[in-house]
Structures are given as C-alpha cells and as structure tokens.
Phi, psi and omega in degrees: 000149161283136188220105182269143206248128185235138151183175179321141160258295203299111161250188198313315194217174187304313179300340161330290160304312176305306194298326193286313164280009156260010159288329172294279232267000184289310169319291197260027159227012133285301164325346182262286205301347170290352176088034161271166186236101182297178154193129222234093189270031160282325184284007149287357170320301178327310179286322183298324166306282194327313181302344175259348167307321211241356209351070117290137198246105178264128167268159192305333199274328177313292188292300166310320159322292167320261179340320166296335174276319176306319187290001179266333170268042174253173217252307191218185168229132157222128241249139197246325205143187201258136181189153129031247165302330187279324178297328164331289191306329191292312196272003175276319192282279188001277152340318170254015157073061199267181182246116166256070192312137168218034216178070181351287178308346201251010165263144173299102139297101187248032144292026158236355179291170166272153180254009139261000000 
C-alpha cells in the first residue's frame, strides 16, 4: 500500500521540529520494511529550506495543496498525532474512505509475500 504519514512538523524551537521528522521518516521506515511504499510530507522541509534560500515564498496553503494531492493517491493514512496540518489531512483521508492507520502493528505486513 501507499501509506501517507501525517503528524506534526511544527514546534516550539528547531530541536522540536527535528524531533517531529524523525518521528515521521522513523515511521515510515517501519512501513517500507512492512513492505509498504510510506510518503512522508515532513521531507518537504528540505524544499522549504531550499525555497528560502532562493527567497521564494511557498505559502502553508500551498503545502497543504501539494500534500492533499499526494494523499488522495495513497491507499491508507497513518495518523502520528494532532497539528493543524495532520488533522487536516486525517478528516481529507476520511471523506475519501481512505484506511486509517495510528498504530505500527494494526498495518499489514506483507514483506514476506511473494510478488509474484
């Protein structure tokens, strides 16, 4: 499954912010080893740093656009906690009767099946 990983970026301070994407990419590389394909919009930080570098100004409603079209082709959510943007995202997979994961164990492991 594409399984988009939503849960808090923003905090108080930078160490904050760090800690919420390695909760994210910690996540979604448990889900790649479960045999999943994660997506992980905490790694657009990366553009947003770049975008200011460059001082271009991508706004939050912007980012959110972006995220919503990925999440409309993923399979499931798997919901990390409440911000803003993650609750967004939670009641957007809702509406489209998206699979909602909050929980590692409660996702399928098929990294032993065969692919063919």
């Amino acid at each position: 499954m594409r399984i988009y990983v939503a849960g808090p970026y923003t905090g108080a301070d930078q160490p904050a912010i760090d800690e919420n994407v390695r909760v994210a990419i910690d996540t979604g590389l448990a889900l790649l080893k479960r045999g999943h394909a994660p997506f992980i919009p905490h790694l657009t930080g990366f553009v947003d740093l770049r975008a200011q570098q460059i001082g271009m100004n991508v706004t939050w409603g912007e980012y959110v656009r972006w995220d919503l079209e990925w999440l409309r082709v993923c399979d499931a959510l798997f919901y990390l906690g409440s911000s803003p943007g993650a609750d967004l995202e939670l009641e957007e997979a809702q509406q489209l009767g998206k699979t909602i994961y909050r929980n590692l164990e409660d996702v399928p492991d098929v990294s032993k099946q065969d692919s063919t």
